[in-house]
NUPAMI-652557 format. One line per field, with one value per residue (C-alpha): residue number from 0; residue in three letters; x, y, z. Coordinates in nm, 4 decimals. Example, Ala and Ser with C-alpha at 12.3 -4.5 7.8 and 13.67 -1.06 7.14 Angstrom:
2
pos	0,1
code	ALA,SER
u	1.2300,1.3670
v	-0.4500,-0.1060
w	0.7800,0.7140
END
This chain:
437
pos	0,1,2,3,4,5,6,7,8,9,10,11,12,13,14,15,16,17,18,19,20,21,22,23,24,25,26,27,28,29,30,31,32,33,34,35,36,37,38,39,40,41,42,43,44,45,46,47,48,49,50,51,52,53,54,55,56,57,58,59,60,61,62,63,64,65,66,67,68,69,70,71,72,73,74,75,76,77,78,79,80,81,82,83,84,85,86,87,88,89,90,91,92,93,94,95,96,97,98,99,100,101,102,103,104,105,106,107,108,109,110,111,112,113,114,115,116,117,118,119,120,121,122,123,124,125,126,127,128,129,130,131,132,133,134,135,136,137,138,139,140,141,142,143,144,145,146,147,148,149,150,151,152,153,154,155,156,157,158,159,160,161,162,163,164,165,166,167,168,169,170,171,172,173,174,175,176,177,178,179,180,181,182,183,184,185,186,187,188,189,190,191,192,193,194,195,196,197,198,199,200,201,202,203,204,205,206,207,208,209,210,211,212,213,214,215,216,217,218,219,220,221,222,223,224,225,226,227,228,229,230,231,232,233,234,235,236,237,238,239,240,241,242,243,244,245,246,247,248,249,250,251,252,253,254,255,256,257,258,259,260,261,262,263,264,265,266,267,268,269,270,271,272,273,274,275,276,277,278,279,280,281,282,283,284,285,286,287,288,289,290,291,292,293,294,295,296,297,298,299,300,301,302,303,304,305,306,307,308,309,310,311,312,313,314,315,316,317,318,319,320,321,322,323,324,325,326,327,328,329,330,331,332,333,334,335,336,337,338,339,340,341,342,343,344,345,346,347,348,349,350,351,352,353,354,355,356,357,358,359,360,361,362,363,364,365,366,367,368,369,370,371,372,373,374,375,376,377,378,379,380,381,382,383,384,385,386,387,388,389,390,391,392,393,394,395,396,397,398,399,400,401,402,403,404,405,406,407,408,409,410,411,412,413,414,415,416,417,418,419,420,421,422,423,424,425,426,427,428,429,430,431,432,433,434,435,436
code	UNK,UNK,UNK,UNK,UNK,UNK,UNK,UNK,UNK,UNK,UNK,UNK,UNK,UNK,UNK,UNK,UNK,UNK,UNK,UNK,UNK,UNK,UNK,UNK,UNK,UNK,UNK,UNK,UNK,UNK,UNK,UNK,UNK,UNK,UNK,UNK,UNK,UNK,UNK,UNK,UNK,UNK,UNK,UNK,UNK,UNK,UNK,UNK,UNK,UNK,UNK,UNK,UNK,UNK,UNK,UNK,UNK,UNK,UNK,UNK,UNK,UNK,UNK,UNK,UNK,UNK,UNK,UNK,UNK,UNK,UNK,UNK,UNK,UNK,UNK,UNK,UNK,UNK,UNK,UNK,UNK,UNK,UNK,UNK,UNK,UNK,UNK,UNK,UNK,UNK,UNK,UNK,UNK,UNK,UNK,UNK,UNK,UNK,UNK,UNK,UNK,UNK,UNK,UNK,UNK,UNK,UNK,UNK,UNK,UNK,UNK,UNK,UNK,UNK,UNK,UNK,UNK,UNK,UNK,UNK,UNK,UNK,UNK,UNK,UNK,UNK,UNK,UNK,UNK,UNK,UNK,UNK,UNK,UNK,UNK,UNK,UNK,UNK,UNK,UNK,UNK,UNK,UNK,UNK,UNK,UNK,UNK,UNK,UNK,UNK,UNK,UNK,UNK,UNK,UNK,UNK,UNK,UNK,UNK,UNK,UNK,UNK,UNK,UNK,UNK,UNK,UNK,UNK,UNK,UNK,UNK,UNK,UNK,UNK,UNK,UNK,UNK,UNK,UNK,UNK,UNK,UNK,UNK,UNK,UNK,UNK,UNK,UNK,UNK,UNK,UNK,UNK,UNK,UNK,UNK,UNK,UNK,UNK,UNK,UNK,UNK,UNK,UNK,UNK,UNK,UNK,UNK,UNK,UNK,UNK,UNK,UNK,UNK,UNK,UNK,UNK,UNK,UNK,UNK,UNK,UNK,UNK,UNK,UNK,UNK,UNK,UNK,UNK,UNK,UNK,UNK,UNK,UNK,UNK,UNK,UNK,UNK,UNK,UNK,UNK,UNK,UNK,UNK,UNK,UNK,UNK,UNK,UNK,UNK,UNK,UNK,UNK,UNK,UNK,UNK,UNK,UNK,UNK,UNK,UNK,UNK,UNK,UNK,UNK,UNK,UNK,UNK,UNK,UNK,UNK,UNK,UNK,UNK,UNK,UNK,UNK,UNK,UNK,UNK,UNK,UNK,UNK,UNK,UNK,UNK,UNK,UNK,UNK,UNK,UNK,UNK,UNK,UNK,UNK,UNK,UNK,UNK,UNK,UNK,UNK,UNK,UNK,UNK,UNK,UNK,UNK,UNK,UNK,UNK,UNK,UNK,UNK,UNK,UNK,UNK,UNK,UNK,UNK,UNK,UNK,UNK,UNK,UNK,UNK,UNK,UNK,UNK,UNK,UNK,UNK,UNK,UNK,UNK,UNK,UNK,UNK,UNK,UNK,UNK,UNK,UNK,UNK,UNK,UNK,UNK,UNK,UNK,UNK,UNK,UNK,UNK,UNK,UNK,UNK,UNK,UNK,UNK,UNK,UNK,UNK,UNK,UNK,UNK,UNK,UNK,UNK,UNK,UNK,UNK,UNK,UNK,UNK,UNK,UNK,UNK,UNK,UNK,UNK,UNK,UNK,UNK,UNK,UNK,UNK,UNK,UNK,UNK,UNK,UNK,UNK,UNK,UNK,UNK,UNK,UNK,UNK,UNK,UNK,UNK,UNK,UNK,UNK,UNK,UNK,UNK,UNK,UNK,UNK,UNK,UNK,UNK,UNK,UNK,UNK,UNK,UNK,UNK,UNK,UNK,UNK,UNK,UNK,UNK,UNK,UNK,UNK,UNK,UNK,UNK,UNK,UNK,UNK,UNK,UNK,UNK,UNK,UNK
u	18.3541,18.5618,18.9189,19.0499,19.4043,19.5485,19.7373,20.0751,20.3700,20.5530,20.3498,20.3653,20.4252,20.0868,19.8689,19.5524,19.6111,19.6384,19.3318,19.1725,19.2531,19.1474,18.7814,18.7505,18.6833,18.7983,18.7050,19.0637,19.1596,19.5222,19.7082,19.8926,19.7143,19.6582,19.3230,19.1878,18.7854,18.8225,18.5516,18.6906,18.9504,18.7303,18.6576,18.5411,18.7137,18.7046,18.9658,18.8765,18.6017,18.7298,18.5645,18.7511,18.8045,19.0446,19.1858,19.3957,19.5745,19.6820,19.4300,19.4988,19.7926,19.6516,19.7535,20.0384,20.1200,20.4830,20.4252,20.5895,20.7791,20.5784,20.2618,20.3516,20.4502,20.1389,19.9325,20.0891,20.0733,19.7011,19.6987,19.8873,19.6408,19.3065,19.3498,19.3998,19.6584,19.9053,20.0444,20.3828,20.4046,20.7183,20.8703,21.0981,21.2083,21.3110,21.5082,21.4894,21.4071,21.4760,21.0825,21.0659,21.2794,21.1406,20.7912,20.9642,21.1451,20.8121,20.6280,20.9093,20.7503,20.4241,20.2884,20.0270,20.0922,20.2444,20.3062,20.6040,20.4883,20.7433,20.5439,20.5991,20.7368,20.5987,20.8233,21.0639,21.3479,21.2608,21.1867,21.5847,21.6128,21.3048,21.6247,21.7611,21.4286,21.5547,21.7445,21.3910,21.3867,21.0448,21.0896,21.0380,20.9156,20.6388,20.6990,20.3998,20.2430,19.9487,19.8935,19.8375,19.7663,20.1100,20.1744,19.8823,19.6993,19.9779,20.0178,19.6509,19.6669,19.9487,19.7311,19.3946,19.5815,19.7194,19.3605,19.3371,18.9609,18.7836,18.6260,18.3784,18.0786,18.1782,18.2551,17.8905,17.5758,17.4070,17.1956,17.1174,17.3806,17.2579,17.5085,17.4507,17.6235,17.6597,17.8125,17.9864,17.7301,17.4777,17.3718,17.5063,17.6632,17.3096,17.1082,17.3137,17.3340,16.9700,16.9061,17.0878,16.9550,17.3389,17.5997,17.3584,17.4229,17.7611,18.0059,18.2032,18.4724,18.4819,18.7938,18.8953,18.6248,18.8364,18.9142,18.6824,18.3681,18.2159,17.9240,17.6667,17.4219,17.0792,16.8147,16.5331,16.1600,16.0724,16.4234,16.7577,17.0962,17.4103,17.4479,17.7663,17.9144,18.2700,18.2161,18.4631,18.6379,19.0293,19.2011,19.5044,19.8407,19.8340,19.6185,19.6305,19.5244,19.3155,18.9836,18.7833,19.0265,18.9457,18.5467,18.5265,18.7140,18.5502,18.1808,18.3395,18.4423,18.0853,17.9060,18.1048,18.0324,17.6441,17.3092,17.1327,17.2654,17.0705,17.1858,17.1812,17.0771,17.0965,16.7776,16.9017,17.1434,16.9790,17.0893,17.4609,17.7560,17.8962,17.5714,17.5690,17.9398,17.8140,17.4675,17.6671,17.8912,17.5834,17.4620,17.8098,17.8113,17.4590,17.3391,16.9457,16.8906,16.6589,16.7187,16.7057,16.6395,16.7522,16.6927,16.3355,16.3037,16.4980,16.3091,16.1064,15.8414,15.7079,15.4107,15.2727,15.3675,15.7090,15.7511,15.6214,15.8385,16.1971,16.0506,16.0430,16.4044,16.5934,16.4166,16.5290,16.8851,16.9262,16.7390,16.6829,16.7011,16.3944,16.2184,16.3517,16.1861,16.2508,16.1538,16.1940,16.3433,16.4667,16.7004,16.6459,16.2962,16.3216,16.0674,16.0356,16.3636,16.2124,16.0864,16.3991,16.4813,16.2013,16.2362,16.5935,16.4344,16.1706,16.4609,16.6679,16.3641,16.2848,16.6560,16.6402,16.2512,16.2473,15.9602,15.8751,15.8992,15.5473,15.4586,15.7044,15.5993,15.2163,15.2808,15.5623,15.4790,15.1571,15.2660,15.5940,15.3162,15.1089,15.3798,15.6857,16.0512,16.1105,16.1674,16.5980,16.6284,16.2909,16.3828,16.1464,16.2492,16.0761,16.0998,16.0437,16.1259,16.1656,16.3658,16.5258,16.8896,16.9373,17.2122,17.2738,17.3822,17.0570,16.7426,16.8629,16.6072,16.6825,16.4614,16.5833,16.4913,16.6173,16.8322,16.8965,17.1565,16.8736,16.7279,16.8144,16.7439,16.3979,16.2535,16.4782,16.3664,16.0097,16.0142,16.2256,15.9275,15.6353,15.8679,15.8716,15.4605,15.3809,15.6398,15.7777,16.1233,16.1293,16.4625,16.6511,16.8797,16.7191,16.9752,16.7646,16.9893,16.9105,17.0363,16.9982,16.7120
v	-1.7349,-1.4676,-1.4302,-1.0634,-0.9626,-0.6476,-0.4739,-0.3077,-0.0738,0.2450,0.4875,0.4943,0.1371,0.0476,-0.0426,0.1289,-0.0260,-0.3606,-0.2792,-0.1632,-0.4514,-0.7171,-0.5832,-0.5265,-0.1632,0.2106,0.2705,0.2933,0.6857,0.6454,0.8969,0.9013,1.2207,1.1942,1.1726,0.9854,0.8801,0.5302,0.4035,0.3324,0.1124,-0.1876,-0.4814,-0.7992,-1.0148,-1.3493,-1.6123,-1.9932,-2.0167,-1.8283,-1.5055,-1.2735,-0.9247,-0.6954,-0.3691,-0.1104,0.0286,0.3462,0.5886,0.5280,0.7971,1.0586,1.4098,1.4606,1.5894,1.4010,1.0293,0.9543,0.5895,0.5840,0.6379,0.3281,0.1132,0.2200,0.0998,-0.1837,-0.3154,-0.2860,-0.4634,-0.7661,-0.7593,-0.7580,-0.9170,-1.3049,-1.2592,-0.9538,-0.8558,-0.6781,-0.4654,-0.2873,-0.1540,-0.3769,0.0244,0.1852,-0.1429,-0.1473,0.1851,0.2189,0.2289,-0.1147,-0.2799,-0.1558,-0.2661,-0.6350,-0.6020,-0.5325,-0.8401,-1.0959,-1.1239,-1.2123,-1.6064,-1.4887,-1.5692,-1.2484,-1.2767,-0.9773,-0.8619,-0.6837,-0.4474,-0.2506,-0.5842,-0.4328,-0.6124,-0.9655,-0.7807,-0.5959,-0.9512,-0.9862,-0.7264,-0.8726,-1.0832,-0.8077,-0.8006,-1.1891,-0.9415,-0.8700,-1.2486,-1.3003,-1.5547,-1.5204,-1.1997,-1.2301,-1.0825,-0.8899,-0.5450,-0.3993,-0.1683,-0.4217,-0.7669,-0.9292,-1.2057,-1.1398,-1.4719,-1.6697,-1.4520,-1.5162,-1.9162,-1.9054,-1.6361,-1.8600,-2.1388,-2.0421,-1.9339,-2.1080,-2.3700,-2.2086,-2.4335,-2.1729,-2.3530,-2.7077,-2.5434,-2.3385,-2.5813,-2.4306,-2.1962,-1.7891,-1.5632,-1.2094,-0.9126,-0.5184,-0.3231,0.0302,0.3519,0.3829,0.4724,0.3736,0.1750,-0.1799,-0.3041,-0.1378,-0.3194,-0.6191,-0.6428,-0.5409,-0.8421,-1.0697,-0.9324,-0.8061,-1.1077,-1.3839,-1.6347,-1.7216,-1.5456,-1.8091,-1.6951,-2.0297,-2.1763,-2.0985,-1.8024,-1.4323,-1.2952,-1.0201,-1.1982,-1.3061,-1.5318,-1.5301,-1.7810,-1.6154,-1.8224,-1.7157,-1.5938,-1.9023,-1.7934,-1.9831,-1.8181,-1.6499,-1.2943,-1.1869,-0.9270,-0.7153,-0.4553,-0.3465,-0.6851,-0.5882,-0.3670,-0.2480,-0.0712,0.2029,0.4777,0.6856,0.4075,0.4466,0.3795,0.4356,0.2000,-0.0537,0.0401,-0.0126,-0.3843,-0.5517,-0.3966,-0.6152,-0.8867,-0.8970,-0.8730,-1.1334,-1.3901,-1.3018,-1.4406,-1.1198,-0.7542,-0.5149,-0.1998,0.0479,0.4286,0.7278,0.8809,1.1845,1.2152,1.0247,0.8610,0.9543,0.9058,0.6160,0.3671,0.4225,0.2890,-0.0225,-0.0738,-0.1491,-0.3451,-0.5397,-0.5293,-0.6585,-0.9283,-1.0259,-1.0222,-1.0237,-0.6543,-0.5138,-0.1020,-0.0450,0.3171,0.3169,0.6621,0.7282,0.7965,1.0769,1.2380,1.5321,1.4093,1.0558,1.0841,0.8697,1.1061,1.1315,0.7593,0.7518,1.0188,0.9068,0.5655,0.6942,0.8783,0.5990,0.3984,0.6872,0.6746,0.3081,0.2761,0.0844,-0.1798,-0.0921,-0.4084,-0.4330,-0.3659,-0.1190,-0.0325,0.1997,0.1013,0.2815,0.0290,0.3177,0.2360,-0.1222,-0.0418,-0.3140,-0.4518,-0.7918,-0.6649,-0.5979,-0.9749,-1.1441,-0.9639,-1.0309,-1.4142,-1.3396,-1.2013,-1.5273,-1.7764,-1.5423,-1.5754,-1.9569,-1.9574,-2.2118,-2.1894,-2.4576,-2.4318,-2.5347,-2.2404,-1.9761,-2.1018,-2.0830,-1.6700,-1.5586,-1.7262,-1.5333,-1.2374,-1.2247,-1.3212,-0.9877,-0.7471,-0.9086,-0.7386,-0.4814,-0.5868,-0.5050,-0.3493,-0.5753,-0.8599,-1.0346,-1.1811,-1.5131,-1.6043,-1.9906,-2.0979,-2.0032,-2.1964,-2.1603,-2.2479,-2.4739,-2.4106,-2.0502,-1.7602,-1.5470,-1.6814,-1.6641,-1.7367,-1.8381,-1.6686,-1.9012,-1.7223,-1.7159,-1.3674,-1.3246,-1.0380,-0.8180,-0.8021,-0.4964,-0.3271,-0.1959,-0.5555,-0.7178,-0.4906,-0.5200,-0.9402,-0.8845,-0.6438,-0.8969,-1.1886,-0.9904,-0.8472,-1.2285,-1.4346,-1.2876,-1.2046,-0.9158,-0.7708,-1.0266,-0.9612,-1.1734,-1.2399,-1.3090,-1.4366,-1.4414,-1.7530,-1.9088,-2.1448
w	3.1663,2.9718,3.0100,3.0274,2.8725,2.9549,2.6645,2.8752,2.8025,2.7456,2.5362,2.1373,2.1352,1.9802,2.2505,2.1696,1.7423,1.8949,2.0786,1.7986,1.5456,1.8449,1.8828,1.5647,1.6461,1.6637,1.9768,2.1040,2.0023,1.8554,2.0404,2.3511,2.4681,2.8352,3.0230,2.7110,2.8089,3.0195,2.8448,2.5301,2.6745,2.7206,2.4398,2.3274,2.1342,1.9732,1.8766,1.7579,1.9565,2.2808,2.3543,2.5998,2.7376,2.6052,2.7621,2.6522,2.9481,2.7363,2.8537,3.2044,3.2684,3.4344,3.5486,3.3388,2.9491,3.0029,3.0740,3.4351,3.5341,3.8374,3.6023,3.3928,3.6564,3.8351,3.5204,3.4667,3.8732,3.8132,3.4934,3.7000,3.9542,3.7626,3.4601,3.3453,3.0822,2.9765,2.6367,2.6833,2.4347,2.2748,1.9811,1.7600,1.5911,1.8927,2.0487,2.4855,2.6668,3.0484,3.0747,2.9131,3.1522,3.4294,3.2746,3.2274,3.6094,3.7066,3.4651,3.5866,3.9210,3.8278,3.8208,3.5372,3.1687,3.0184,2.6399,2.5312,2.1851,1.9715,1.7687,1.4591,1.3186,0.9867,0.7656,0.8171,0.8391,1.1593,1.3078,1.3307,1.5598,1.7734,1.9111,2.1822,2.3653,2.4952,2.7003,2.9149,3.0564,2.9471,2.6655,2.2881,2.1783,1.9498,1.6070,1.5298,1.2892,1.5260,1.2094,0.9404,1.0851,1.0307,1.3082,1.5437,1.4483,1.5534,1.8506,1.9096,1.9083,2.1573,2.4103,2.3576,2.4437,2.7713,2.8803,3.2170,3.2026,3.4387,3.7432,3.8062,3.6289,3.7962,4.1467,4.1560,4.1889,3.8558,4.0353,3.8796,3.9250,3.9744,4.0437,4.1268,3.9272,3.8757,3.9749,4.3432,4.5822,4.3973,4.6919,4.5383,4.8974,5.0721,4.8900,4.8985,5.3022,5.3451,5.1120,5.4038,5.6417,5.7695,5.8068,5.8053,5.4705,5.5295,5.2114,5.0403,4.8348,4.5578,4.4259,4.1034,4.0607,4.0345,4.3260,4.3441,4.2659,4.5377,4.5447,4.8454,4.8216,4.8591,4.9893,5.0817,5.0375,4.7647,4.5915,4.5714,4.3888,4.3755,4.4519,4.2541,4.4910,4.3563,4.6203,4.8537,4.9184,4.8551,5.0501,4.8902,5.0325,4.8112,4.9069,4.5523,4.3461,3.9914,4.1705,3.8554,3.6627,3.9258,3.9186,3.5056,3.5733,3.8725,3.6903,3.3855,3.6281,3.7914,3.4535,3.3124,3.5973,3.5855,3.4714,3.5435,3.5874,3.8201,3.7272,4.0294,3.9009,4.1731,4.1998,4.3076,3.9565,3.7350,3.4006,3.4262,3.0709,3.3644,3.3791,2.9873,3.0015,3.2233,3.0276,2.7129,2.8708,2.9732,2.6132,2.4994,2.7581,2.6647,2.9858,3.1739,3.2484,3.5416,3.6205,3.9816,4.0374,4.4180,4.6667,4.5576,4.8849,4.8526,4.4980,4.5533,4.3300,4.3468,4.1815,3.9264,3.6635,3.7944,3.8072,3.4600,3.2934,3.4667,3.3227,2.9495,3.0215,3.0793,2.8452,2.6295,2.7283,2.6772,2.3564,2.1359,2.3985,2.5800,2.6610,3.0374,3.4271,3.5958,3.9853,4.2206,4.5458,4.8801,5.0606,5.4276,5.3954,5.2758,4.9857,4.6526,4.7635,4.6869,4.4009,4.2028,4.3287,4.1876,3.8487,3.8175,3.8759,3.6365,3.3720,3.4458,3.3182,3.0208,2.9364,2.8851,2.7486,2.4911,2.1826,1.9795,1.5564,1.5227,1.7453,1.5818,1.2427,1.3312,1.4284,1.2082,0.8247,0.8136,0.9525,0.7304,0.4232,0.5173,0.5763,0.3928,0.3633,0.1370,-0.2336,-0.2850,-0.6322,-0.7853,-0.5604,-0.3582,-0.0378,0.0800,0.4637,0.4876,0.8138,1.1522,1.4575,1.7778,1.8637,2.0803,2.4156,2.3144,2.6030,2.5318,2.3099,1.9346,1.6571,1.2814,0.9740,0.6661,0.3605,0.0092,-0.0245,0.3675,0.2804,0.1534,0.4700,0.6286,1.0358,1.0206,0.9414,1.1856,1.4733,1.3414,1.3876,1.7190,1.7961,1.7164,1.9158,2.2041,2.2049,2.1861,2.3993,2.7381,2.6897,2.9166,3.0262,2.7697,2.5033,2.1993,1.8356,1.4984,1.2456,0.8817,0.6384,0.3332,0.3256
END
């Protein structure tokens, strides 16, 4: 299960650059501008072998052109409470602000591993005056340059390191884990208690799983697994919390910890810019997929023709991953409830569908010899050989051929077309790799 580090501090310390050089990205928009759109903040990354969350808490002041203490405190209490591992950031240029210690007052209390970062380390000589921040009581400061790389891999095998092994796996007999996800009232908890029938499975909250996934054990109707439920379960003290900071990091939580993601649309509002935020966090999580489109009971229209067109618009939306159920459900009137079930079922067996080489061989050589790649400047390209990886998250085929760099996206999504039109991998991420032969 992925880890998730939080990225915390005063602004114009670097956050969102650290961000940005950990996933690899430019998602993160460099600025402390206030109000910035939430759904950049969120990342994967990747360290020797350890994949894990990352997210920028930058964005999250809201309300207010001048940054407030209350603001950053506020930020960084949620940061504490949802995420596995915090970067302290600050700036080795400016030396301590009264916001930083109030940050590291604040980071002191915490049993979590917090790592304090001194930033802007852009040359050794700055790394000498990294020594006042000993001053915050939170260790060694980490000499690092956000901007060009200097120090973060060594900052990187320290985090990686301190990554707690997660239980999870062990603790849970190794049964499907399927979790509604989407907006709020989208009718995830609905659908979730008419599933049990009320209070009737009895909710065990797992050691060493995080705290706000919750796994009920669904058995029933010829099916046995985990429900991963995020909904609802803390109750905090403060009433004028970031609710859509917590929303965007238990949906990551409940993704994470999932087999399967049913993602819960509003019939009544349709494809919204916030289930496009969670479908790619599905897609980056590559997880099962099945679209729930919940309160058709409450669509004026449920013809055929209706069904068929809101169908094509989401396909639409989420394109070009299109190869994924979708149903239409009313949790009042209790209609394909069971449905959405038994394809998020369906979706977890296509996920671990295993083809043989003989049989991938048999279909793809004479395809590939009828409609081969494009020639790359008078160069022909010769696909050989075709296997599956073994013990990978999501099925991930090999195409050895002799100049695999020349193959470009059309003919990728062309052979990921044909795989899919003759093997059921239906709501499934699938990864074709290209190598030397």
């Amino acid at each position: 299960m992925s880890n998730i580090i939080a990225i915390v501090g005063r602004p114009n310390v670097g956050k969102s650059t650290l961000f940005n050089r950990l996933t690899k990205s430019r998602r993160a928009i460099v600025n402390e501008q206030a109000g910035t759109t939430r759904d950049r903040q969120y990342g994967k990354s990747e360290w020797n072998g350890s994949e894990f969350s990352v997210i920028d808490t930058g964005g999250w002041v809201v309300n207010s052109t001048d940054v407030f203490e209350d603001e950053i405190k506020r930020q960084v209490q949620l940061a504490i409470d949802e995420a596995d591992t915090i970067l302290f950031l600050v700036d080795v240029q400016n030396g301590i602000t009264d916001l930083d210690s109030e940050v590291a007052k604040i980071l002191r209390r915490t049993d979590k591993p917090v790592f304090l970062v001194a930033n802007k380390s852009d040359t050794h000589e700055w790394q000498y005056d990294a020594a006042e921040f000993y001053r915050l009581g939170l260790g060694e400061p980490a000499n690092i340059s956000a901007q060009n790389g200097l120090g973060t891999g060594d900052l990187l095998d320290k985090v990686v390191d301190s990554f707690r092994k997660d239980a999870t796996d062990e603790d849970l007999e190794h049964l499907p884990r399927i979790a509604f996800v989407g907006r709020p009232n989208a009718g995830k908890s609905s659908i979730i208690n008419t599933l049990l029938d009320e209070q009737r499975t009895i909710v065990t909250e797992i050691a060493g799983t995080t705290r706000d996934s919750i796994y009920i054990r669904f058995n029933k109707f010829g099916h046995d697994f985990y429900l991963v439920d995020t909904a609802g379960i803390r109750k905090k003290a403060k009433v004028n919390e970031d609710i859509e900071y917590y929303s965007v990091v238990r949906s990551i939580r409940a993704i994470e910890n999932a087999d399967v993601c049913v993602l819960m649309i509003d019939a009544t509002r349709g494809i919204e810019s916030q289930d496009l935020n969670i479908f790619s966090l599905i897609q980056k999580n590559r997880k099962g997929l099945v679209v729930c489109v919940n309160k058709w009971d409450l669509a004026e229209n449920k013809s055929n023709d209706s069904i068929k067109h809101f169908e094509n618009a989401i396909r639409e939306r989420l394109a070009p991953f299109t190869d994924f159920p979708i149903v239409f459900t009313s949790v009042i009137e209790r209609q394909r409830i069971l449905k959405a079930v038994q394809c998020a079922a369906t979706v977890y067996q296509n996920k671990h569908r295993k083809v043989s080489t003989a049989k991938l061989n048999d279909f793809f050589l004479p395809l590939i010899e009828n409609y081969p790649p494009p020639t790359f400047k008078g160069k022909y390209i010769k696909i050989k050989y075709v296997t599956q990886l073994p013990d990978t998250q999501t099925p991930a085929f090999v195409f050895f051929a002799n100049l695999p760099q020349y193959i470009k996206e059309p003919y990728r999504r062309f052979l990921e077309n044909k795989l899919r039109s003759t093997w059921d991998f239906n709501g499934t991420p699938v990864q074709l790799f290209f190598r030397q032969k």
